[in-house]
ROGU-947994 format. One record per atom (N, C-alpha, C): residue in one letter; x, y, z. Coordinates in steps of 0.02 Angstrom, whole numbers, padded with zeros to 5 digits, always signed. Layout:
<sites>
AXYZ/...
</sites>
This chain:
<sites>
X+05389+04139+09853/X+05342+04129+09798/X+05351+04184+09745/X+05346+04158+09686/X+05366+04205+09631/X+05286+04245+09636/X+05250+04320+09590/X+05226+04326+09562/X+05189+04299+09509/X+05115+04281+09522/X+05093+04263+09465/X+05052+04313+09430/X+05033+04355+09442/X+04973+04428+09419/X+04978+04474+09470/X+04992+04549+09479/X+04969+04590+09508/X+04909+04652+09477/X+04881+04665+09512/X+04823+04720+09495/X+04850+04795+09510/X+04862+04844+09468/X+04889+04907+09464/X+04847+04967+09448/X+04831+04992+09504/X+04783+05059+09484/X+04725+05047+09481/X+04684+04991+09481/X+04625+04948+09446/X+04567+04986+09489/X+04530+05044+09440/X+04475+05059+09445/X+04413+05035+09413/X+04343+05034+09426/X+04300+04990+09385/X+04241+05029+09380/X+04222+05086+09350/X+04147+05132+09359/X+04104+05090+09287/X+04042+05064+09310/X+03999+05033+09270/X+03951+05089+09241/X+03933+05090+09188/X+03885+05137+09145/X+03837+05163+09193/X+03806+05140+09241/X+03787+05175+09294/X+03788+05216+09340/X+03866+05220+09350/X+03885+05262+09386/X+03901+05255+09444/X+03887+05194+09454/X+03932+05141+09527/X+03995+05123+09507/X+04038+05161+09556/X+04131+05159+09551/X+04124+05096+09595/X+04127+05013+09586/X+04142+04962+09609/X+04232+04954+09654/X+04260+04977+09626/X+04328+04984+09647/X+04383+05029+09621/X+04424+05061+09682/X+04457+05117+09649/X+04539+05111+09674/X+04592+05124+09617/X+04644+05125+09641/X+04660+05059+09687/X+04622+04977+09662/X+04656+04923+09691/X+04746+04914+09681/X+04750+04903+09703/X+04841+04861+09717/X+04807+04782+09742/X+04858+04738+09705/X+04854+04687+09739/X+04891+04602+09680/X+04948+04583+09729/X+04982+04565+09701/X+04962+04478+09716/X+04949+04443+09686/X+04945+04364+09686/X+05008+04318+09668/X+05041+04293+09737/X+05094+04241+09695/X+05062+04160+09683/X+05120+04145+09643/X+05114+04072+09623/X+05111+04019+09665/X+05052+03971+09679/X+05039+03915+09717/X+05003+03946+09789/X+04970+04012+09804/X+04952+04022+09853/X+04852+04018+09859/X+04845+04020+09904/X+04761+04016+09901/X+04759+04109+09958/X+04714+04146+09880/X+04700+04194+09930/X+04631+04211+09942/X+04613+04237+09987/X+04536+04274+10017/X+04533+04324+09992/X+04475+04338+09967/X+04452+04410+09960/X+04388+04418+10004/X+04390+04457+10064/X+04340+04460+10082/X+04348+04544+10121/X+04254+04558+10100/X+04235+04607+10116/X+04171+04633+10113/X+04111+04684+10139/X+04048+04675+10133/X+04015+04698+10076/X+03972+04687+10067/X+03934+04666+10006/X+03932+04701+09967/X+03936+04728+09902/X+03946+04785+09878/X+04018+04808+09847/X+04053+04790+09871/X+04129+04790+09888/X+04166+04794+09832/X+04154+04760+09781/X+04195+04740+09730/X+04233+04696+09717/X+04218+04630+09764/X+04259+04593+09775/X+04250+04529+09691/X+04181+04521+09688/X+04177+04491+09623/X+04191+04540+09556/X+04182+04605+09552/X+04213+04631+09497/X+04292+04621+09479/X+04324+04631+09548/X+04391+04616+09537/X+04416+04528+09497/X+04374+04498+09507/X+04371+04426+09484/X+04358+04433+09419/X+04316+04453+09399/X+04299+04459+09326/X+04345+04503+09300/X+04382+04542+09307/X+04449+04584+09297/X+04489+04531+09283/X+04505+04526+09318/X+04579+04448+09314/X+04546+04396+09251/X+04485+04380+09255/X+04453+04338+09219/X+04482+04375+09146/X+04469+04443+09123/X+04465+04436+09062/X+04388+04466+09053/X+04333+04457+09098/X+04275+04459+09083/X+04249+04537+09066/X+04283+04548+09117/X+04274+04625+09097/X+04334+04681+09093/X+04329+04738+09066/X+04407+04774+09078/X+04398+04823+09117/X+04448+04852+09160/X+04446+04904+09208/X+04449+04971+09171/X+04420+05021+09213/X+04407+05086+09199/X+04479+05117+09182/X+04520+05101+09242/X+04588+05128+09225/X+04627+05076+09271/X+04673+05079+09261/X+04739+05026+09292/X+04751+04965+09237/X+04766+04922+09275/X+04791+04867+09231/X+04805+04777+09279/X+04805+04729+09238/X+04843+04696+09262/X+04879+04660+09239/X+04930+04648+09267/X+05012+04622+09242/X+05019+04547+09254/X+05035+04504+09207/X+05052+04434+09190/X+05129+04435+09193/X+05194+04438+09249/X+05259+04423+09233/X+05263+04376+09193/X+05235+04307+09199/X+05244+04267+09167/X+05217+04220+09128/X+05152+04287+09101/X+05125+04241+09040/X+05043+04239+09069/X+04995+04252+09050/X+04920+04216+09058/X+04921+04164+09070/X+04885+04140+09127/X+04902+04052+09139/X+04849+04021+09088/X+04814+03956+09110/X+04746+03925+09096/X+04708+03965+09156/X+04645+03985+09152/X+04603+03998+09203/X+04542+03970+09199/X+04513+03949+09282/X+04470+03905+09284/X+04418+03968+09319/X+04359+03958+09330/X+04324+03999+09348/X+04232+03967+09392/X+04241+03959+09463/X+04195+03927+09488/X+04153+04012+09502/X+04059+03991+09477/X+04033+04042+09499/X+03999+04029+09563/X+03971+04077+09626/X+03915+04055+09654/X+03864+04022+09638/X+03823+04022+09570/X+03784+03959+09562/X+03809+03920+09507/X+03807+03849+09514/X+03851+03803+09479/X+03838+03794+09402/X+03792+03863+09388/X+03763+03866+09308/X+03761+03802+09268/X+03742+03756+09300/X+03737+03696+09247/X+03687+03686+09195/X+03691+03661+09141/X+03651+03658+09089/X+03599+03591+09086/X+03536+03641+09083/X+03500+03550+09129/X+03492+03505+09062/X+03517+03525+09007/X+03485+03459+08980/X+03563+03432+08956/X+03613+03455+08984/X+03675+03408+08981/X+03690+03350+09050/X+03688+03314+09038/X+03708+03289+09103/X+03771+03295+09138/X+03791+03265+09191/X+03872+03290+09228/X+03923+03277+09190/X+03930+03228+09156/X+03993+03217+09119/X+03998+03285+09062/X+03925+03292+09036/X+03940+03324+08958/X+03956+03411+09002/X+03929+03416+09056/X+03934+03488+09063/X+04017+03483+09097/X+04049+03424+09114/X+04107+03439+09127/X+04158+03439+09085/X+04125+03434+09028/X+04176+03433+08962/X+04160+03496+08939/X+04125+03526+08921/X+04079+03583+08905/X+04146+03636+08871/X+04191+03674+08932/X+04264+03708+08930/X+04305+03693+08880/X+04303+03601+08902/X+04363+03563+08808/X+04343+03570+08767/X+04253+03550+08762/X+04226+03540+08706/X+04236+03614+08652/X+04236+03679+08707/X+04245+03736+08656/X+04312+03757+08651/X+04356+03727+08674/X+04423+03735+08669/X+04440+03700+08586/X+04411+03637+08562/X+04436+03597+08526/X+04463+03546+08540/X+04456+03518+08598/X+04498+03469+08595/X+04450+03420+08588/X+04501+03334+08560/X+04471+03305+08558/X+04420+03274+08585/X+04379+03258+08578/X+04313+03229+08594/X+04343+03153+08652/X+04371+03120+08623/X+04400+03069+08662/X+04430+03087+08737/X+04469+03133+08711/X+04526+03157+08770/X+04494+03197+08813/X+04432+03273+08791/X+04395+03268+08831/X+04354+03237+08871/X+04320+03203+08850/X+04271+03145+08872/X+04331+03110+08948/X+04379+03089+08931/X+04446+03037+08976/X+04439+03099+09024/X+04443+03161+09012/X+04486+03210+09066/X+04414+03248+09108/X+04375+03229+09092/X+04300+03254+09117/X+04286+03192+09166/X+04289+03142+09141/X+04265+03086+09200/X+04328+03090+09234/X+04380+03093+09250/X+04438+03091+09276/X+04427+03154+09344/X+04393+03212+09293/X+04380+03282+09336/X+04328+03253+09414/X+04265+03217+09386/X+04210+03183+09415/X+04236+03162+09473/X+04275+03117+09442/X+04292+03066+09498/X+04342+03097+09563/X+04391+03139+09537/X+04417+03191+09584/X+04389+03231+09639/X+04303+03232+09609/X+04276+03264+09671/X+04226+03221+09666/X+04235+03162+09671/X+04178+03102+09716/X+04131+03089+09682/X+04113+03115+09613/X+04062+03102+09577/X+04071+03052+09527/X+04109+03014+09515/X+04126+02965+09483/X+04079+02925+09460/X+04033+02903+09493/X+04012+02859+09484/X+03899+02891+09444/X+03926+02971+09445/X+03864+03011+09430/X+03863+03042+09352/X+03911+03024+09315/X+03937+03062+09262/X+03848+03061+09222/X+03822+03009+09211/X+03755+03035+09182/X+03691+03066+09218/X+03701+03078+09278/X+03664+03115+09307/X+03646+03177+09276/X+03580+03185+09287/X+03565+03279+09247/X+03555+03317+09328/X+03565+03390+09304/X+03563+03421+09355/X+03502+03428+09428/X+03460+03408+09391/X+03393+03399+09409/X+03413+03331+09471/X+03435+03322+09445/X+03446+03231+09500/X+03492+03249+09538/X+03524+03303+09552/X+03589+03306+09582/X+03559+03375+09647/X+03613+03357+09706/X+03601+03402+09769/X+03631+03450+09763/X+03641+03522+09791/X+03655+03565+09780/X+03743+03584+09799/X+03757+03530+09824/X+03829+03510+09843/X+03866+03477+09766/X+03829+03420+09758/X+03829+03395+09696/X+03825+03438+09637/X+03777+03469+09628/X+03818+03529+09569/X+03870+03573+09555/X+03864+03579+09627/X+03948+03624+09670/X+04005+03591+09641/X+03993+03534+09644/X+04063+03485+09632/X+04065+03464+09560/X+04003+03471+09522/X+04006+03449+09446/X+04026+03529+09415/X+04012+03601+09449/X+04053+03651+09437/X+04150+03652+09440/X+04142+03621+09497/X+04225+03618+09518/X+04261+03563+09447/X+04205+03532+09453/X+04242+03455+09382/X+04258+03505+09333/X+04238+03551+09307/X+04208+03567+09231/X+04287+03622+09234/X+04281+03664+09299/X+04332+03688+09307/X+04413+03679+09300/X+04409+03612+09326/X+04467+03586+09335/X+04486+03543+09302/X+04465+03512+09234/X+04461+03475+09180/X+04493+03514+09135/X+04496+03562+09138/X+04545+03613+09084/X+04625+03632+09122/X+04627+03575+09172/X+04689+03605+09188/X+04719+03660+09209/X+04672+03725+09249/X+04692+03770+09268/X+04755+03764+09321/X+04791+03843+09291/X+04846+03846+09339/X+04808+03904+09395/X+04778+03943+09388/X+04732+03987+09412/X+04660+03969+09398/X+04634+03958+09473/X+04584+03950+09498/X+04534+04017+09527/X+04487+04034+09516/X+04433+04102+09534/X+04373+04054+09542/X+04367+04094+09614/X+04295+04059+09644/X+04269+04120+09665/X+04194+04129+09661/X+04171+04186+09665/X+04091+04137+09715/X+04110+04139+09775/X+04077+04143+09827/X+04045+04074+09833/X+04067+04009+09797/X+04060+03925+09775/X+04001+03905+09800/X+04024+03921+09886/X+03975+03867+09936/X+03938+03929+09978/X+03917+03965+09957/X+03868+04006+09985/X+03819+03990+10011/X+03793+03950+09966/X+03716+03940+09986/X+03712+03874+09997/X+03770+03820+10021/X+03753+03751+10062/X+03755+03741+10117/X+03723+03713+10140/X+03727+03675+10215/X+03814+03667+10228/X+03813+03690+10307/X+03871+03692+10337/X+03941+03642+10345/X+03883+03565+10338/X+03944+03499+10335/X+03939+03490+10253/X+03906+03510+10225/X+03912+03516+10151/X+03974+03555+10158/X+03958+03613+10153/X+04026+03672+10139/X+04081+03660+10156/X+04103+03611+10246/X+04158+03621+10237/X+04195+03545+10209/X+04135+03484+10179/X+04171+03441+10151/X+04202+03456+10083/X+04166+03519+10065/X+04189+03555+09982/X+04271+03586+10001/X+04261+03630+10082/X+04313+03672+10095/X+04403+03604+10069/X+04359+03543+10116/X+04421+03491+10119/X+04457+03476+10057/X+04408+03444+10008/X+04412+03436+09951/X+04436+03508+09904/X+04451+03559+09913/X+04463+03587+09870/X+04533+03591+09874/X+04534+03623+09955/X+04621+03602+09973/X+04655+03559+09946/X+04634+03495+09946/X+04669+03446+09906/X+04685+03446+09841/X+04597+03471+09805/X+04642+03495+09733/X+04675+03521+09696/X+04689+03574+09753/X+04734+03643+09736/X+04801+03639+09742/X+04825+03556+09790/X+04883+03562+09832/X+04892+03524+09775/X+04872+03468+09766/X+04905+03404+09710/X+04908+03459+09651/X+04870+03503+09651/X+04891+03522+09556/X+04910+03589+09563/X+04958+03594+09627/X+04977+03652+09607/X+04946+03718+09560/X+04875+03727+09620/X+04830+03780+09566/X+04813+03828+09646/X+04855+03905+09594/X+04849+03944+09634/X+04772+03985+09629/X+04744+03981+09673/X+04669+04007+09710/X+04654+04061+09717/X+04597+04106+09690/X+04571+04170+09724/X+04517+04164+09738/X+04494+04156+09805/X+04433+04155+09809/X+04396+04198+09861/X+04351+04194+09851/X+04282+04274+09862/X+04245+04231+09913/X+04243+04259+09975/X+04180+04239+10039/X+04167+04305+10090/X+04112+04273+10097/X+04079+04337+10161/X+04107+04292+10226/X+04109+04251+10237/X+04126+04195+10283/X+04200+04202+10311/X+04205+04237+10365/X+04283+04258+10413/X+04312+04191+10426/X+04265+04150+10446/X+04289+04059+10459/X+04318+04019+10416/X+04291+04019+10340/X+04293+04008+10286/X+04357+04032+10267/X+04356+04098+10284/X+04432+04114+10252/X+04509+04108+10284/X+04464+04110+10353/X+04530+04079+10390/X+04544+04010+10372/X+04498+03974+10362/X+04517+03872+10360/X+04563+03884+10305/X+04521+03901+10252/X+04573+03884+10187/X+04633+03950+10162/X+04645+03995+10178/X+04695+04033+10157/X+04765+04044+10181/X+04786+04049+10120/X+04880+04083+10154/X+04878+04143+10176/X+04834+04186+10125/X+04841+04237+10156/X+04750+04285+10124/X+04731+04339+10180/X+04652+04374+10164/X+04664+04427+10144/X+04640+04472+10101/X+04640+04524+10087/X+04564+04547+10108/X+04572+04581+10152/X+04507+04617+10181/X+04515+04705+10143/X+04433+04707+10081/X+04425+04745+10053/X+04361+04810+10106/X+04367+04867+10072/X+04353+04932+10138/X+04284+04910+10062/X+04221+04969+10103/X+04165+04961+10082/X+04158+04994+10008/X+04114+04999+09955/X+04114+05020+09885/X+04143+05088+09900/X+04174+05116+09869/X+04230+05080+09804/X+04290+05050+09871/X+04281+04978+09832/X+04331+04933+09865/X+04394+04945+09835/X+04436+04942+09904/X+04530+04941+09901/X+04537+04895+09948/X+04602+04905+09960/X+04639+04848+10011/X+04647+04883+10087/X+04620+04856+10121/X+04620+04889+10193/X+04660+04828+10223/X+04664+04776+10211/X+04719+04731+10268/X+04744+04685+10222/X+04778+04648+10228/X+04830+04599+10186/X+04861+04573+10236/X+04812+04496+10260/X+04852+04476+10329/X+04864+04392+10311/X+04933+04388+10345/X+04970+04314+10322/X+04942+04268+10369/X+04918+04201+10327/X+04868+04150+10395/X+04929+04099+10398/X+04984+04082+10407/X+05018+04007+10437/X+04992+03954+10437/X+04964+03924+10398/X+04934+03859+10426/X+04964+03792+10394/X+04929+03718+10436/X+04972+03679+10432/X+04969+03649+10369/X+05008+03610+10353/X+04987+03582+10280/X+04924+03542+10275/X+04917+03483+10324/X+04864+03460+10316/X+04803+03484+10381/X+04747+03523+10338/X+04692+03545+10385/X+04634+03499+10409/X+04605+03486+10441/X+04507+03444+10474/X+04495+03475+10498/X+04457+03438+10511/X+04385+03497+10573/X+04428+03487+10647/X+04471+03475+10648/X+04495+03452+10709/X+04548+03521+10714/X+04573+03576+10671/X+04600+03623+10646/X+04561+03687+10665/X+04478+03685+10653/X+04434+03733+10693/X+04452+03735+10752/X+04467+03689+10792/X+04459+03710+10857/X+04540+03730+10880/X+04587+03741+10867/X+04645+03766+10892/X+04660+03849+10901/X+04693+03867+10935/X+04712+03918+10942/X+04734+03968+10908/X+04770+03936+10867/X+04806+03958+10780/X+04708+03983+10748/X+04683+03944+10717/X+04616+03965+10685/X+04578+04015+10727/X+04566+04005+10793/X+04534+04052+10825/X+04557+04118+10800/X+04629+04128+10826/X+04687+04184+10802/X+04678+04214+10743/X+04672+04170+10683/X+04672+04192+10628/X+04616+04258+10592/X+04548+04194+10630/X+04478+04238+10630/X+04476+04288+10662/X+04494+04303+10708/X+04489+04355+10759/X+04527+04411+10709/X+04591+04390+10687/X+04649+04475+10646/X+04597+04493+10576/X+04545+04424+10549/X+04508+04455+10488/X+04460+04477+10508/X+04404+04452+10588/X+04374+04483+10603/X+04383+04568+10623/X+04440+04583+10653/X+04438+04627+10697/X+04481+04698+10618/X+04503+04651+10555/X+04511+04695+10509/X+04455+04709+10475/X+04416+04678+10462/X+04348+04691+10439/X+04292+04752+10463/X+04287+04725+10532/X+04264+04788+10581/X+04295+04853+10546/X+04364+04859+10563/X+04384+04904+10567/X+04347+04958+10511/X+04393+04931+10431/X+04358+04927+10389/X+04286+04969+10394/X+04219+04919+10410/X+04179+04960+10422/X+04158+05006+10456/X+04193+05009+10501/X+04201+05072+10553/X+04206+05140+10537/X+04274+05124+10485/X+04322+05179+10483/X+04264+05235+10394/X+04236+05171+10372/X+04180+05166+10294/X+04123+05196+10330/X+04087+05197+10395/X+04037+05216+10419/X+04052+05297+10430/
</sites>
């Protein structure tokens, strides 16, 4: 896998005086889904908003070999706008891009229907389950065609067969469109199902304490929890995590 962004030096001290992260390294290639996980505090969503653009680092940098992609950006809550309904908030991204109104509109219900909502495009948020906004977030996201995907903690707060029908579905959208993934969980399970590879971050100021490669098969189910391989996996992020806090205590 080529390089798509690495993070160099990337320190982050906020006007407060909380150093969020110091001296990150951390290199992302093209077409991979990675984990960031680490405990709370960590810096694991500042580093997201770094890559985003959203905010700039104290000192370091990060490097585009080949160019700024499109970036899509799922938050922990699906910030929807209640008096747009699902279609208009999944256009929302085009609509301030410029593009046409038509072509948005085509590539927003197109987004919908990708994650099962097809048939909800005038739904307002208010009418919709908390899975369901999850997924009218993921539309809005992925309607702009990202080549880089940032999820900053998605399915936090859903029910468990909720979460991992989101986990299924995302896999899929990431694989067909070739959209390489960073995503942020407290969840060791979570990051084993869906990643190539975890970066387990040490406690504030977050760095890189493990960078471990997961193998897995191309096509994952729930039938994938229970093997030996997943057990395995959880156990090297569990037992790097620990450490981590151990070594932070």
């Amino acid at each position: 896998m080529t390089s798509l962004l690495s993070l160099h030096g990337v320190s982050k001290t906020f006007d407060s005086g909380t150093q969020a992260i110091a001296a990150l390294d951390l290199e992302v290639r093209t077409g991979e889904f990675l984990s960031l996980v680490g405990p709370s505090g960590c810096g694991k969503s500042t580093a997201l908003r770094i890559i985003a653009g959203l905010i700039a680092p104290t000192m370091g940098n990060v490097a585009w070999p080949s160019g700024r992609p499109e970036i899509g950006f799922v938050f922990q809550e699906p910030t929807l706008m209640p008096w747009r309904n699902a279609l208009d908030n999944a256009r929302l991204p085009l609509e301030l891009k410029g593009i046409a109104r038509a072509d948005a509109e085509a590539r927003s219900r197109q987004a919908l229907a990708r994650v099962g909502l097809g048939e909800f495009g005038h739904a307002y948020p208010r009418e919709l389950s908390g899975g369901m906004k999850m997924r009218v977030s993921i539309a809005r996201a992925i309607a702009a065609h990202p080549k880089l995907l940032l999820m900053d903690e998605p399915f936090a707060a859903l029910d468990e067969l909720t979460r991992q029908s989101l986990n299924d579905d995302l896999l899929k959208l990431a694989r067909e469109d070739g959209i390489t993934v960073i995503f942020v969980t407290h969840s060791v399970y979570e990051s084993a199902y869906l990643s190539d590879r975890v970066v387990v971050m040490t406690p504030r100021p977050g760095r890189v304490t493990a960078d471990i490669a997961i193998a897995q098969p191309a096509d994952r189910s729930v039938a994938y929890r229970l093997t030996p391989q997943f057990t395995d996996a959880a156990g090297r992020i569990s037992a790097a995590l620990g450490d981590a806090m151990s070594r932070a205590a």
